[in-house]
C-alpha positions as CSV (number, residue, x, y, z in Angstrom):
1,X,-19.2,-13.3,5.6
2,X,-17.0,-16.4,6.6
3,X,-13.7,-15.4,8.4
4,X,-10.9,-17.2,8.9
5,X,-10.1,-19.6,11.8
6,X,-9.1,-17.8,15.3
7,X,-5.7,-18.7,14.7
8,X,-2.5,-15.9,14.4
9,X,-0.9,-16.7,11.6
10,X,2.6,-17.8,11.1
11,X,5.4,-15.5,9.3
12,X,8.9,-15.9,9.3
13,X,11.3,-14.3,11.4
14,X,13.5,-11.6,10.0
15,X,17.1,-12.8,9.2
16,X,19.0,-12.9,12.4
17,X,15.9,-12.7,14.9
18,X,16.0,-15.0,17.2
19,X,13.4,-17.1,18.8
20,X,10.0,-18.4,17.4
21,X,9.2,-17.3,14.3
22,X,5.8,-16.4,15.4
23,X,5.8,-12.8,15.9
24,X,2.9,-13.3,18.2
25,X,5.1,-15.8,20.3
26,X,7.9,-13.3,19.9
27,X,5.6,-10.6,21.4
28,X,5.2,-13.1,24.1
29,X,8.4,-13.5,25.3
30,X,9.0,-9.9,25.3
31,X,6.1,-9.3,27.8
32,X,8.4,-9.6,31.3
33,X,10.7,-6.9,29.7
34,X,8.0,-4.7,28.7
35,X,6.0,-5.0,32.1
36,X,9.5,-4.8,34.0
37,X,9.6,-1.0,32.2
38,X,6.1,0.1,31.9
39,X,6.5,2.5,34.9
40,X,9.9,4.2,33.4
41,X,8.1,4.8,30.1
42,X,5.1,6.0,31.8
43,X,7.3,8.3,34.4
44,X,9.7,9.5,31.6
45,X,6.7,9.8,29.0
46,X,8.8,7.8,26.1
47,X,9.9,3.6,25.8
48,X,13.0,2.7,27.1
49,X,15.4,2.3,24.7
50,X,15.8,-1.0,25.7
51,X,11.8,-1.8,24.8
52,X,12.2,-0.1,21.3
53,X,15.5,-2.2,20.6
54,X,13.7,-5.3,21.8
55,X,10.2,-4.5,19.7
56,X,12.5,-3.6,16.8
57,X,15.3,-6.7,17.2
58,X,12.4,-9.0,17.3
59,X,11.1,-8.1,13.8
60,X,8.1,-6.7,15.4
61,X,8.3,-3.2,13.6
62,X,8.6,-5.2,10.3
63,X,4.8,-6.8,10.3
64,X,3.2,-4.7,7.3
65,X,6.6,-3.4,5.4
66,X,6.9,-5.1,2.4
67,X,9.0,-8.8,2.0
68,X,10.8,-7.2,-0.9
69,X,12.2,-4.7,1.0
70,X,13.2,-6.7,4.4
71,X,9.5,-6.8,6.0
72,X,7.6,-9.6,6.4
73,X,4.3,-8.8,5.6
74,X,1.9,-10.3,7.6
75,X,-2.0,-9.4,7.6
76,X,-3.4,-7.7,10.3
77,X,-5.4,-10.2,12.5
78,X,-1.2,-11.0,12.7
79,X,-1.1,-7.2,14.0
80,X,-3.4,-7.3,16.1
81,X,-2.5,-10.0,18.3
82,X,1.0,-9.7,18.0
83,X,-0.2,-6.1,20.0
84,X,-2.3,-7.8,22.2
85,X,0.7,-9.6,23.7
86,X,2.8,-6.6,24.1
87,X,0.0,-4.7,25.6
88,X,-0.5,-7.4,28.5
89,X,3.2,-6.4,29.6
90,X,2.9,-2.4,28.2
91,X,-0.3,-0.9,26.6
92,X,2.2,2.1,25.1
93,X,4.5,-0.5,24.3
94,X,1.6,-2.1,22.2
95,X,0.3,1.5,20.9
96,X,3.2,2.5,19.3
97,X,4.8,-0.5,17.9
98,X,1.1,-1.2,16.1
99,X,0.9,2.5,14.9
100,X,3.9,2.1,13.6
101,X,3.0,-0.8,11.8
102,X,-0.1,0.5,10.0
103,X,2.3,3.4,9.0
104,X,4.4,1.3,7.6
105,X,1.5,-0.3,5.5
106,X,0.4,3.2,4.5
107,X,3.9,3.7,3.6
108,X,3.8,0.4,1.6
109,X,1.2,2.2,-0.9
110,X,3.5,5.0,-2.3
111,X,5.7,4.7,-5.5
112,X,8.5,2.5,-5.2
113,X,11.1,5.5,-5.3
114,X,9.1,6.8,-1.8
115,X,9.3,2.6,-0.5
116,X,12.9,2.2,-1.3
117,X,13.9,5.8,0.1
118,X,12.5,4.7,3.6
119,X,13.6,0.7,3.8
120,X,16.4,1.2,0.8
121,X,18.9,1.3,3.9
122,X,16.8,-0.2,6.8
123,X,14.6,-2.6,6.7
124,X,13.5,-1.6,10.5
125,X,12.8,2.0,9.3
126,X,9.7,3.0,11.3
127,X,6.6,5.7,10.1
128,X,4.5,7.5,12.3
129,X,1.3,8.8,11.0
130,X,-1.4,11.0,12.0
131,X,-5.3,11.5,10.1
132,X,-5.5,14.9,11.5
133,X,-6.4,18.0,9.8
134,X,-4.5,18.6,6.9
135,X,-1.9,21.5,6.2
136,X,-3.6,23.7,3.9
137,X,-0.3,25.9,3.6
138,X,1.3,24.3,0.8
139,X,2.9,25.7,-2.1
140,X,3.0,24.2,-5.1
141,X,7.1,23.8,-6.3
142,X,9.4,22.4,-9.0
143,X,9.1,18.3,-8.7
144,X,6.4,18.5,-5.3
145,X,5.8,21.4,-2.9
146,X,6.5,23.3,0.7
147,X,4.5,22.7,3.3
148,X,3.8,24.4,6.4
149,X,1.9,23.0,9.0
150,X,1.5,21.0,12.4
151,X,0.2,17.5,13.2
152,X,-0.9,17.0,16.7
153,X,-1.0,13.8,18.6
154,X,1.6,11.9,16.7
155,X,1.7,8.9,17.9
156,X,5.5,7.0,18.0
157,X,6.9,10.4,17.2
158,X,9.9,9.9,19.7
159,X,10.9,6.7,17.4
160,X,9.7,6.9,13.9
161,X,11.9,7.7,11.4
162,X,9.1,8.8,8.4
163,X,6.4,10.7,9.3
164,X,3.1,10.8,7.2
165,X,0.8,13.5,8.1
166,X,-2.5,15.3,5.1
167,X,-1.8,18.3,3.4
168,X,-4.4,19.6,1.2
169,X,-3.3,21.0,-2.4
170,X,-5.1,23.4,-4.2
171,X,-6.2,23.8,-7.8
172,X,-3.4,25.6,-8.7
173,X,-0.3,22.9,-8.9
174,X,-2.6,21.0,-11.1
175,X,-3.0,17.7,-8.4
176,X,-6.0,19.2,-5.8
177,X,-7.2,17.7,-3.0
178,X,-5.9,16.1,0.1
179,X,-2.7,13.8,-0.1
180,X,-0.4,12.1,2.1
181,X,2.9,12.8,2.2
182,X,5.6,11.2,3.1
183,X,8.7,13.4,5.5
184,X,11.7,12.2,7.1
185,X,11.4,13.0,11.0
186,X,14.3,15.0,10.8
187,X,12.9,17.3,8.7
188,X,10.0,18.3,10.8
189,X,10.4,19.7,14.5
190,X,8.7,18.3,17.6
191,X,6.8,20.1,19.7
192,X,6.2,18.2,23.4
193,X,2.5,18.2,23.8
194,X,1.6,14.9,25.0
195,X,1.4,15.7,28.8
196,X,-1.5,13.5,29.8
197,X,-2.9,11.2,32.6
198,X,-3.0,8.0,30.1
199,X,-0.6,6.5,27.5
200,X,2.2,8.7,28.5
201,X,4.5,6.2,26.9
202,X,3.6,7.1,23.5
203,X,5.4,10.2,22.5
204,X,1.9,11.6,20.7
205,X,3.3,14.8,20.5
206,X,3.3,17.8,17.9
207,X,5.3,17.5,14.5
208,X,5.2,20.6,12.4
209,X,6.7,21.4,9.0
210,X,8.4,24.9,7.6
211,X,8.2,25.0,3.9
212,X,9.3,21.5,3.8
213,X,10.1,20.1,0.6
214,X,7.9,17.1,-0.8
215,X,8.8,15.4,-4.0
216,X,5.7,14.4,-5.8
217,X,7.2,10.6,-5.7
218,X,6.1,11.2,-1.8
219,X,2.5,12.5,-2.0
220,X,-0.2,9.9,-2.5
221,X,-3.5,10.8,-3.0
222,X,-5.8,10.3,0.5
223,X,-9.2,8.9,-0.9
224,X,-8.0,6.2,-3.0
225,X,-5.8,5.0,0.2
226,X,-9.1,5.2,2.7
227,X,-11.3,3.5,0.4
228,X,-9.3,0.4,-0.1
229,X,-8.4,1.1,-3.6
230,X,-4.3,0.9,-3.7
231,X,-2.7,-2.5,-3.7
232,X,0.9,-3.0,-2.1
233,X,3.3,-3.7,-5.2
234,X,4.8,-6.4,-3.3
235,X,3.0,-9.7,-4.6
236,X,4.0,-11.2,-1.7
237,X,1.8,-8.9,0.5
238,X,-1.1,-8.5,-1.3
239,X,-3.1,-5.6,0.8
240,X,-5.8,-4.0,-0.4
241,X,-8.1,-2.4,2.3
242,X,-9.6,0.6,3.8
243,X,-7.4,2.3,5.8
244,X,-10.2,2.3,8.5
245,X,-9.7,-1.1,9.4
246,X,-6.1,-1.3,9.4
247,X,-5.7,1.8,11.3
248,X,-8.1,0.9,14.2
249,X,-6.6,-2.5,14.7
250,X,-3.1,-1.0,15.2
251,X,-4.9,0.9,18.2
252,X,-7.3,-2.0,19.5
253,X,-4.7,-4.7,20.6
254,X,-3.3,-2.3,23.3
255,X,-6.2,-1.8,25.1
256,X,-7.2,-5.5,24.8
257,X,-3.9,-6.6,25.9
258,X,-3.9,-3.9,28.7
259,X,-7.3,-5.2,30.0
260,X,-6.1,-9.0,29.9
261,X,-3.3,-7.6,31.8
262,X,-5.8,-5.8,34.6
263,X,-7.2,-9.4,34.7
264,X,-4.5,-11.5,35.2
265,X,-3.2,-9.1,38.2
266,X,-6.4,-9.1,39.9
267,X,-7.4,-13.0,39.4
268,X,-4.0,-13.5,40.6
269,X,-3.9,-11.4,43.7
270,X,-7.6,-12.8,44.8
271,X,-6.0,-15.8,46.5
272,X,-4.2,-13.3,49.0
273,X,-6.4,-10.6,49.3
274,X,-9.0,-10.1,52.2
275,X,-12.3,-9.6,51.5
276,X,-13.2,-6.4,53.3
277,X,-16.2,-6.1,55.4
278,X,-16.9,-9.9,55.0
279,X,-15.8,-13.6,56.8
280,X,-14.9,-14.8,53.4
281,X,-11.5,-15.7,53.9
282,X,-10.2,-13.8,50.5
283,X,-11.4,-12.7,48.1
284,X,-11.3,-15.8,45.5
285,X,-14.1,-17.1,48.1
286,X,-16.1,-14.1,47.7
287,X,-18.8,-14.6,45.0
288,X,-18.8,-10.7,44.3
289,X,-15.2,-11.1,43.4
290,X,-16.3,-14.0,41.4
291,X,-19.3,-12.9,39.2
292,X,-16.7,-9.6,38.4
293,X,-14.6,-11.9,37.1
294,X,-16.7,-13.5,35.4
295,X,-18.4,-10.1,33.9
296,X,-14.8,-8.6,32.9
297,X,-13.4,-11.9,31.5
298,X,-16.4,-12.0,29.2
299,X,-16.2,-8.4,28.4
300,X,-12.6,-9.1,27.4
301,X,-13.6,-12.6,25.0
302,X,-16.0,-10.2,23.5
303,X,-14.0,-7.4,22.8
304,X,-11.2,-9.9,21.0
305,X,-14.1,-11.6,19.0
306,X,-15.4,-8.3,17.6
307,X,-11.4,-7.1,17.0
308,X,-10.9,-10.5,15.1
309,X,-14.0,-9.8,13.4
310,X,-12.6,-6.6,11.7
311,X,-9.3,-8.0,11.3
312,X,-10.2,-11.2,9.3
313,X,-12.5,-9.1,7.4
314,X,-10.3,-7.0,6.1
315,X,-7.4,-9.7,5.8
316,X,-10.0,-11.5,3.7
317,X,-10.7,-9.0,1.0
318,X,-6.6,-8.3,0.9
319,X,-5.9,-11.8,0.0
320,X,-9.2,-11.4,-2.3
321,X,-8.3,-8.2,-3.9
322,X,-11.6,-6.9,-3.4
323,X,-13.1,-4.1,-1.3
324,X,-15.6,-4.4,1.6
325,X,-19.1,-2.1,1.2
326,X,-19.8,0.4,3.2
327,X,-22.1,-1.5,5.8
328,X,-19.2,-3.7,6.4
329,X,-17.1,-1.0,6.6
330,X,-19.4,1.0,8.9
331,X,-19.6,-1.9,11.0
332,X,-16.1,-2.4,11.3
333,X,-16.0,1.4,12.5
334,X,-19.1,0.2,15.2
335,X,-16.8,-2.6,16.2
336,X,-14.0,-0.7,17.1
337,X,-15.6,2.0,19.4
338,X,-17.9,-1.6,20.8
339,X,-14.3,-3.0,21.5
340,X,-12.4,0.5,23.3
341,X,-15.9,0.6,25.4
342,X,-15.5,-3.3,26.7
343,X,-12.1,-3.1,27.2
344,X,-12.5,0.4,29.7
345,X,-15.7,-1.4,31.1
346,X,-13.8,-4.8,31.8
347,X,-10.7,-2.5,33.8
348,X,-12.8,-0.2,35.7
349,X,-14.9,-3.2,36.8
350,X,-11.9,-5.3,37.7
351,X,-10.4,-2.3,39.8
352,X,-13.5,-1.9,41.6
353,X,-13.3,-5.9,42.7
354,X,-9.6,-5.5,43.4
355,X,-10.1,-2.5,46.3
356,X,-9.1,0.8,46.2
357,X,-5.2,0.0,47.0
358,X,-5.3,-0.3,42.9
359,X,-5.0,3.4,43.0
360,X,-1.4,3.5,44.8
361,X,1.1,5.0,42.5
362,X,3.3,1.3,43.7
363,X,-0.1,-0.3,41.8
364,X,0.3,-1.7,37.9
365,X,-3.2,-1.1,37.9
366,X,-3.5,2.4,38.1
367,X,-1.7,2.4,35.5
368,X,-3.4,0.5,33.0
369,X,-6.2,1.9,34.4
370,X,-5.2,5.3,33.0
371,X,-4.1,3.9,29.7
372,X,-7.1,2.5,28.9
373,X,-9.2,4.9,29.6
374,X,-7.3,7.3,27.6
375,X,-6.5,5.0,24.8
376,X,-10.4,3.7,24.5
377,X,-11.4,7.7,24.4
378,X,-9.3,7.9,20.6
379,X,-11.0,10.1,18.2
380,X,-11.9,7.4,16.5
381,X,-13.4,5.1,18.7
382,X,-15.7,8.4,20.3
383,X,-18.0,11.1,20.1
384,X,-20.6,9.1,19.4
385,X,-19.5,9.3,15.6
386,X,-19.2,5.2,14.8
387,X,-22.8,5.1,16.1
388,X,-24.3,7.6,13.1
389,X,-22.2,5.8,10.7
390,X,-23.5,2.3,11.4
391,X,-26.5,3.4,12.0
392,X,-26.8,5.3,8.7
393,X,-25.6,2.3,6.9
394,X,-28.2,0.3,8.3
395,X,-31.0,2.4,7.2
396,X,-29.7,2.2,3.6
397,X,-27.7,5.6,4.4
398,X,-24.1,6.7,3.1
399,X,-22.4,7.3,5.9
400,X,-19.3,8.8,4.2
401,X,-22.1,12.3,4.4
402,X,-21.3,12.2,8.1
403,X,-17.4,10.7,8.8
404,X,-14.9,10.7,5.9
405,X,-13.1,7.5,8.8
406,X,-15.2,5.1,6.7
């Protein structure tokens, strides 16, 4: 399949944003700030306010919320390397502002009532999502139903403003089966879970619901939005893709940006660095450092080519109207988890060539070291799962038996 040129592509700047009108060059210029409060966000285990005003002000939150209603609505190869740049200053940075996104897009899908409810009043309005386990409390109600339920690992809970989490309805309110739904944040209480090693940034804590009202207007059936088969009603953002794609791509530039970041630090400190235990005088003269440079900063090229890959596949069939098979699908799902594993392999190699004073808590490099590795462990990069599902595609399989993430 052709793809489109490695180039980001170009989208105006919201009305009263300043700067480029690249949002990639906007993420760009935003990278001192975010680096400058990385640390903060990782101590406090939230953004700065200052970040999130900065991510939002730039438009950054807008990518995938449709034109007609204040977004710009960019593809996602735009997505992706408009989080790339904001995860070379701050891989949570990068996380949330690209989950964000891709619940925006998800958002983008419902009825126009749900669309203008959420960007009626702000076009910035933000929507977290999560493809857990769906709520299978749910009652059916006059005009929707109550749910019950809780949603781990939230990502971008601290600063959505919509959630969208799976409920499952049964046979009895005459719509069965799993759906979306879409929930103002205040109406659902958050539970702080998200006390990890990695990522702390990200606020991917524990939303839960108590007979929440849902008007039918804001449940969308699941399948038809994981096969590809909804198109955005904005003409101008003409989406129509597997969720699969979208939603691994809002994960994948963090980690490549925080691995790019893990190489700049240590190519740039080499100069000044002894080389311990040798006569080299540092450690730009020492060919181990060299040939790990080398390794990681192909590593890193690789994982961006296979993360374009998926993205201008999938921005091709949007602007095609058409949906990808499942081998392309299933491969997109391979190059995903290949991508998380190059970007982890590229860090922990580059911390090894930089010493073990990358491990002082003083050290930016600790730090992404711990965000990558956490990030790059996502359910749906692991467990060995994308391997079955290319690998059944391959051999003429349907890998939809094994992962419904397809």
């Amino acid at each position: 399949m052709q793809t489109h040129a490695a180039t980001a592509t170009v989208e105006p700047a919201p009305q009263g944003t300043p700067g480029p009108t690249d949002p990639v060059a906007r993420a760009t210029g935003l990278r001192p700030l975010l680096a400058e409060d990385a640390a903060e966000a990782d101590r406090a285990r939230r953004l700065t306010d200052r970040v999130v005003d900065a991510v939002t002000d730039a438009g950054l939150m807008r990518l995938m919320t449709p034109p007609g209603l204040g977004g710009a609505g960019t593809g996602v190869r735009t997505l992706l390397d408009t989080a790339t740049e904001l995860g070379r200053g701050c891989a949570s940075t990068a996380w949330v502002t690209g989950v964000l996104n891709v619940g925006n897009f998800v958002a983008s899908l419902f009825p126009e009532a749900a669309q203008e409810e959420v960007w009626g009043g702000n076009p910035d309005a933000r929507t977290a999502q999560v493809l857990g386990v769906p709520a299978k409390d749910v009652e059916p109600a006059a005009g929707g139903v109550r749910v019950t339920g809780r949603w781990a690992y939230m990502s971008g809970s601290l600063h959505a403003d919509w959630v969208g989490v799976l409920l499952a309805r049964g046979p009895e309110d005459g719509a069965p089966g799993v759906h979306f739904a879409l929930i103002p944040r205040d109406e659902l209480a958050l539970h702080d879970t998200w006390q990890v090693v990695g990522m702390r940034g990200t606020g991917s804590n524990t939303m839960a619901a108590d007979r929440v009202f849902v008007p039918e207007h804001r449940l969308l059936p699941y399948l038809p939005v994981l096969n590809g088969e909804l198109t955005a009603d904005d003409t101008a953002a003409p989406h129509r893709n597997s969720l699969t794609g979208v939603f691994s791509l809002g994960l994948l530039g963090s980690l490549i940006g925080g691995a790019k970041a893990a190489f700049d630090y240590v190519s740039a400190k080499a100069p000044e660095r002894p080389a311990a235990g040798s006569t080299y005088p540092d450690q730009a003269a020492s060919p181990t450092t060299q040939l790990a440079l080398a390794e990681a900063a192909t590593m890193i090229d690789t994982a961006q080519l296979h993360a374009r890959r998926i993205a201008d596949t999938v921005d091709e069939h949007a602007l095609t109207g058409s949906g990808a098979e499942t081998l392309v699908r299933a491969r997109s799902r391979m190059d995903s988890a290949h991508v998380a594993q190059l970007c982890r392999s590229a860090v922990d190699t580059l911390i090894t060539a930089y010493g073990s004073s990358a491990f002082a808590e003083t050290s930016p490099l600790q730090r992404i070291w711990r965000d990558v590795h956490v990030g790059s462990r996502h359910a749906g990069f692991g467990m060995g799962i994308p391997q079955q599902v290319y690998g059944r595609a391959l051999v003429g399989g349907d890998p939809r038996d094994i992962s419904l993430l397809v």
